[in-house]
N, C-alpha and C positions, 0 to 999 in steps of 0.2 A: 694409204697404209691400212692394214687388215687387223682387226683385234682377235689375239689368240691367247690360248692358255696352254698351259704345260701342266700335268701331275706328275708329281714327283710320289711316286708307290714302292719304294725301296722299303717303306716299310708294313707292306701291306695294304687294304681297303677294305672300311666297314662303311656301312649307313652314316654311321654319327663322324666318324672321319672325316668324312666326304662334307656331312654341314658343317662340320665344325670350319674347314677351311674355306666351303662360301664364304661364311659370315666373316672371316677374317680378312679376304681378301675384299671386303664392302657390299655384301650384299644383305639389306637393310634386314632384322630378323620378323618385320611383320610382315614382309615377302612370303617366307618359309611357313608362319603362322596362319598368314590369308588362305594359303593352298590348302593346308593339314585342314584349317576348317572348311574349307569346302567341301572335301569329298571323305572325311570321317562320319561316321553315321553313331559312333561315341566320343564321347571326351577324350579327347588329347593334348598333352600340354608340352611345348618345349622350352625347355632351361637351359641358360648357359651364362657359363661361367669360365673366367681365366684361370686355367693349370699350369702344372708345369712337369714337364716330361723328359725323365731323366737330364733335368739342367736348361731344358730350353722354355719358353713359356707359349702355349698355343689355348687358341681356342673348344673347349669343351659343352656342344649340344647333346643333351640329354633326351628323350622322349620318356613320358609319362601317359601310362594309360590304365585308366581303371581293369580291375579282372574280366574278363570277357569269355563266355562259353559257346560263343556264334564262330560254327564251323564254316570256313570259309574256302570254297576249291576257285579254280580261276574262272571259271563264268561268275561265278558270283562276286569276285572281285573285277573282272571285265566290266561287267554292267554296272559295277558302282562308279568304277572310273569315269564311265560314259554317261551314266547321266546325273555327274556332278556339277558344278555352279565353274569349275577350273575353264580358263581361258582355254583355248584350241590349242597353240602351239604346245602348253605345260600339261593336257591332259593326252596328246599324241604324244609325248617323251616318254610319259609316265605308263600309256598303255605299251609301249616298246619295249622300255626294262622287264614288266610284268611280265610279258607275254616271251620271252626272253628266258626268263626263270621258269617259265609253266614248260616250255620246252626241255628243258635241260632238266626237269625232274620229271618231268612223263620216261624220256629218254631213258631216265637212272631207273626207273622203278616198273618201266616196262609197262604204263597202262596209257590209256588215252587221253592228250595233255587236257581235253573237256572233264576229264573227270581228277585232274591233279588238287591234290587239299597238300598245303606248302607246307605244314610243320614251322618248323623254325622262321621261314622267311612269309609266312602267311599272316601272322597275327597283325596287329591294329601298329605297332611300333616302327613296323618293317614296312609296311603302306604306307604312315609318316614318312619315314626315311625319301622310299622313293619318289613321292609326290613330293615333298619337299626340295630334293635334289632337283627335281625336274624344276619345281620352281625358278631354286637360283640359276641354274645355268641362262634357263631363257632369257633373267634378268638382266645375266653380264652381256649378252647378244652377242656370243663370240664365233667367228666363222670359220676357228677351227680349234680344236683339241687335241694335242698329242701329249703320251703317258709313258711313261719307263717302263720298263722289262717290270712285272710284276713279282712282289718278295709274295712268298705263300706261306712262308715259315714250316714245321715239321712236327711229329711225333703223333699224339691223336685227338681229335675234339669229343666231347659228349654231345650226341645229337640224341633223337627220337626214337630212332632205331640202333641206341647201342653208342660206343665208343669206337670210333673211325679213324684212319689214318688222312693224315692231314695233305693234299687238299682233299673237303669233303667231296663227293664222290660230284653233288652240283657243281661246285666250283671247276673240275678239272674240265667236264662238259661246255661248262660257257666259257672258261680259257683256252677253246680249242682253236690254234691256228696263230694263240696269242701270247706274244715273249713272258714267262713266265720264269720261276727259278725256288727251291726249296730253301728253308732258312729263312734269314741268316740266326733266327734262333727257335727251341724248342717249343711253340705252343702256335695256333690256330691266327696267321696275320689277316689274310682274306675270306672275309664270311659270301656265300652266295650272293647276299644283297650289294656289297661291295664290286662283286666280282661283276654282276648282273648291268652297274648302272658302268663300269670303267668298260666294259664291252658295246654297250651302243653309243655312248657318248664320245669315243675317242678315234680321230680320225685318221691315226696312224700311229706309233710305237716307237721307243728312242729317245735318246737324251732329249735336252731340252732345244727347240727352235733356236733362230737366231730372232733375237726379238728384245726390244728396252722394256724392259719391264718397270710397271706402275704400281701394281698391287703384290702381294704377297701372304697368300693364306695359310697358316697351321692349323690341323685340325686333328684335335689330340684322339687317340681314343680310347676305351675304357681303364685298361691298364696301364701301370706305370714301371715296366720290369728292368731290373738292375742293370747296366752297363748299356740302353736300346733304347733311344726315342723313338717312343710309340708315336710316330706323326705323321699324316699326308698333307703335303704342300702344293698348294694350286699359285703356278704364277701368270700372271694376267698383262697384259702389255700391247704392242705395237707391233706387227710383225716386219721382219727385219729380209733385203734379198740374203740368201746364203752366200758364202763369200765366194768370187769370180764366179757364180752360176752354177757351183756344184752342189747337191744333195749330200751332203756330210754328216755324219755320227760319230761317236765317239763313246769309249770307254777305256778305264785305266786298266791295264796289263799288270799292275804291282800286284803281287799273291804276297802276303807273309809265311805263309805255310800251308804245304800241301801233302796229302799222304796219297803211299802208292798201296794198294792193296793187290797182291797176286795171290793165283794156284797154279798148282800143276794136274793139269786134267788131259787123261790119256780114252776115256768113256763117253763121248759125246759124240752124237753126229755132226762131221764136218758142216753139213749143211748148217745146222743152226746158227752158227759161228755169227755170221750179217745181226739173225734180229736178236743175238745176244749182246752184241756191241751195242746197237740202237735202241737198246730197253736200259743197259748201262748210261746211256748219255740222259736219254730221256730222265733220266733217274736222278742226274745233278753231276756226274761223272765231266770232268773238263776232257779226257781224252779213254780211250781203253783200245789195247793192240795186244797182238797175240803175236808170241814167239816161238817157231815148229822148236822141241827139243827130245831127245831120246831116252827114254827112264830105263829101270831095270831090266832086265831080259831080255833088249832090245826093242821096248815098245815105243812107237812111236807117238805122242804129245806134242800139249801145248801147254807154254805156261801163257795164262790172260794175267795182263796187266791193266790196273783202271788208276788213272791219277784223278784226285776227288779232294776239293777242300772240307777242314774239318765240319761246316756245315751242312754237308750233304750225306758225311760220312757213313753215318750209319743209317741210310737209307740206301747206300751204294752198296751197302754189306748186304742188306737182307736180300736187296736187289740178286747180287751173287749168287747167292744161294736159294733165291729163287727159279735163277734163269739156267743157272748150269747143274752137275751131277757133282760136283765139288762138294767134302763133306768137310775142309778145312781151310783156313786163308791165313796170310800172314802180312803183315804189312812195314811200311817203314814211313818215319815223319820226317820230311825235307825240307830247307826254306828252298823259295823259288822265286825264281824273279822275272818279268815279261817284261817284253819292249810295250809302252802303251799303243792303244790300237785305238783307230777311226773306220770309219765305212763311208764309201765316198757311190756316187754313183754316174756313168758316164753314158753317152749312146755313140754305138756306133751303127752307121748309117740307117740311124732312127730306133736301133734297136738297146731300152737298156739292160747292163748289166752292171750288177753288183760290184765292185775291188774291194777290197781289205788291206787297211795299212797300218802301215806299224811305224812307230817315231822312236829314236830316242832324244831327251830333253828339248824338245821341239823338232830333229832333224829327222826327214824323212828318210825310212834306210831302204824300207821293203815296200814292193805292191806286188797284188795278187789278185788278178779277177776271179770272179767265183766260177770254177768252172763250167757248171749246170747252165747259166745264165750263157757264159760263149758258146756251148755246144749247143743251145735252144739258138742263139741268133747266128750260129754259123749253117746251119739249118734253114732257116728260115730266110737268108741271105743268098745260100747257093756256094757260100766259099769257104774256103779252107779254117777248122777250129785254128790250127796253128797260128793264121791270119789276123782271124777276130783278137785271139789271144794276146797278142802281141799289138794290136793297136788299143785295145780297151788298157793296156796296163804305159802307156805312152800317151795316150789320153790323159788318163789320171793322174799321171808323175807333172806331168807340164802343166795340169790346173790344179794342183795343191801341193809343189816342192815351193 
C-alpha cells in the first residue's frame, strides 16, 4: 500500500492554511520550526493555536517576524535557500515553489525572473510559509498528492501595485492548466504563496482518491467570514485500488440556483462569437449559447445566453460587457437541478479517453466520452471516431453500472 494525501481547496490556499493542516494531520511543529531556522537569516517565530472557523474547530499557524527593510529579488533568495543548513529533499521542494513564483511574476510584470523582487510573497513570512511547507510534506513521505478543483474566491485584493481583481494576476499565471473556479464568496481565497506550493506539490486534480484514511488536517486561515469555513483540509492515509480498475471522479450536479443572463446583440462579428463563449466560461459561466433571432427592420441577431451561478455572477456580467458590443443585459433567477456527475476513465486499444457520467441516486442513466479524446485516438488508431465512440462509452457502462 502507498501513502497518499488529498487537499481539500474548496476553500482556497494560503501559506498558514497549508501549515496549519500539516500540523493537524501530525506533523510535529519543531519539524516546521527546525527548517524556518535554518534558512532565516532574521528572527522568525511560529505560533499556533486552536480556532474555530465558522463552527468547525481547525488548526491556526501564525508567522512572526520582526520589521525587515532587506530587499529581496529571487537570486537572493535562491542563494539563501542553497546555502542553508535544510536537508536536500526540503531545500529542493522549497527551491521549486520559489522559483515557481519568480516565474509567474517575471511573466506578470514582464522583466527578467533574475531580477523579480516578490512584493507580497517575498518578505521573511512567505519564506517561512514555503520552507516550512516543504518541511512537513517530506515528513509525511507521501508518494502522491492529489488536490480539488481550486476555490479562488472573487471581487478585489490590495496588493503593491494597487487594488486587483481577484485571482491576483500571479495566482492565475501558476494556476494555469490547473482546475480552478471563482467564489464561492467575495474576497481574496488563494494568495500566490498558496497557489505556488498546491502547483508543484500536487500530483494530479479531483476529488479525493480512493484511500482509508489515518490522519485528518484543518488548517484554519486568517479570517473567520460569516456563513464560510475558512479551512484547507489535508487527508493522509493508505492508498486504496479504484474500484474494478477504473480511474473515477466525481462531483455533485445539485445547483440550488442559477441565473441566466442574456442580450440581444445584432453588432458584432460573427467571428468572435467562439472566444466570446470561451472568455464567458472561463469566467465562471456553467454554459453560454447563442440564439440566431430577427430584431426590427429586419436585422438579423443573436440573443447570448450564459447560465452562471450566483457566485460567479457578477464576474460573468462584467465578463459580458467586456467581451461583447452589448450596452444592456437582463436576466432571470432559476432553481436548477443536475443529475450528479463522475468522470471515469477507459482505454481503448491502449488509448485513454476521458467519459462523463451522470447518476441518479446511485443509478447510472448517462455516458458520454469526451469527444476530443475519441477523435485523438481514432486518429491515432486508423478507425472509425464513430467506432472508438461507441466502444469507449460500452467500456465504461460495463465497469461502473
Amino acid at each position: 500500500m502507498s501513502r497518499v494525501g488529498w487537499l481539500d481547496v474548496s476553500s482556497g490556499a494560503s501559506g498558514d492554511m497549508v501549515l496549519g493542516a500539516l500540523l493537524g494531520a501530525g506533523v510535529p511543529l519543531d519539524v516546521l520550526r527546525s527548517a524556518v531556522d535554518a534558512v532565516s537569516p532574521e528572527t522568525v517565530a511560529l505560533g499556533v493555536e486552536t480556532v474555530a472557523r465558522n463552527g468547525f474547530v481547525a488548526t491556526r499557524c501564525s508567522v512572526a517576524v520582526a520589521d525587515s527593510s532587506t530587499a529581496r529579488d529571487w537570486a537572493a533568495i535562491r542563494d539563501l535557500l542553497a546555502g542553508s543548513r535544510l536537508e536536500a529533499p526540503v531545500r529542493d521542494l522549497a527551491l521549486a515553489i520559489f522559483s515557481r513564483l519568480a516565474e509567474a511574476e517575471a511573466e506578470v510584470h514582464g522583466v527578467d525572473v533574475e531580477l523579480v523582487h516578490f512584493h507580497e510573497v517575498g518578505a521573511l513570512d512567505s519564506i517561512a510559509d514555503i520552507v516550512a511547507a516543504a518541511a512537513g510534506f517530506v515528513h509525511l513521505g507521501l508518494e502522491s498528492i492529489t488536490c480539488s478543483a481550486i476555490a479562488l474566491g472573487a471581487g478585489t485584493v490590495a496588493t503593491s501595485h494597487g487594488r486587483l481583481g481577484v485571482p491576483a494576476p500571479a495566482v492565475a499565471v501558476l494556476l494555469r492548466g490547473i482546475p480552478s473556479y471563482g467564489g464561492p464568496i467575495e474576497r481574496e481565497l488563494t494568495t500566490p504563496t498558496g497557489a505556488a506550493i498546491l502547483a508543484v506539490l500536487a500530483d494530479g486534480f479531483g476529488p479525493q482518491p480512493a484511500m482509508a484514511i489515518e490522519e485528518v488536517g484543518v488548517g484554519a486561515g486568517g479570517a473567520d467570514p460569516d456563513g464560510h469555513a475558512n479551512v484547507l483540509r489535508l487527508l493522509v492515509g493508505e492508498g486504496l485500488p479504484s474500484p474494478r480498475g477504473v480511474s473515477t471522479s466525481s462531483t455533485t450536479g445539485a445547483v440550488g440556483r442559477a441565473v441566466v443572463i442574456e442580450a440581444n446583440i445584432d453588432d458584432l462579428d460573427p467571428r468572435l462569437w467562439p472566444d466570446v463563449i470561451a472568455a464567458l466560461l472561463a469566467a465562471g459561466a456553467s454554459d453560454a449559447w447563442l440564439t440566431p433571432i430577427l430584431m426590427k427592420k429586419g436585422r438579423p441577431a443573436h440573443t447570448l445566453h450564459v447560465l452562471v451561478g450566483d457566485d460567479a455572477a457578477q464576474t460573468v456580467r462584467h465578463e459580458i460587457f467586456r467581451q461583447t458590443s452589448t450596452i444592456g443585459i437582463r436576466e432571470q433567477t432559476f432553481d436548477k437541478h443536475a443529475l450528479d456527475r463522475s468522470f471515469a476513465a477507459v482505454e481503448v486499444d491502449g488509448q485513454r479517453i476521458a467519459v462523463k457520467l451522470a447518476h441518479l441516486h446511485g443509478e447510472l442513466l448517462n455516458v458520454q466520452p469526451e469527444y476530443d479524446d475519441v477523435a485523438a485516438a481514432a486518429r491515432a488508431l486508423g478507425r472509425p471516431a464513430k467506432d472508438v465512440l461507441a466502444e469507449a462509452a460500452a467500456l465504461a457502462r460495463a465497469t461502473t453500472s
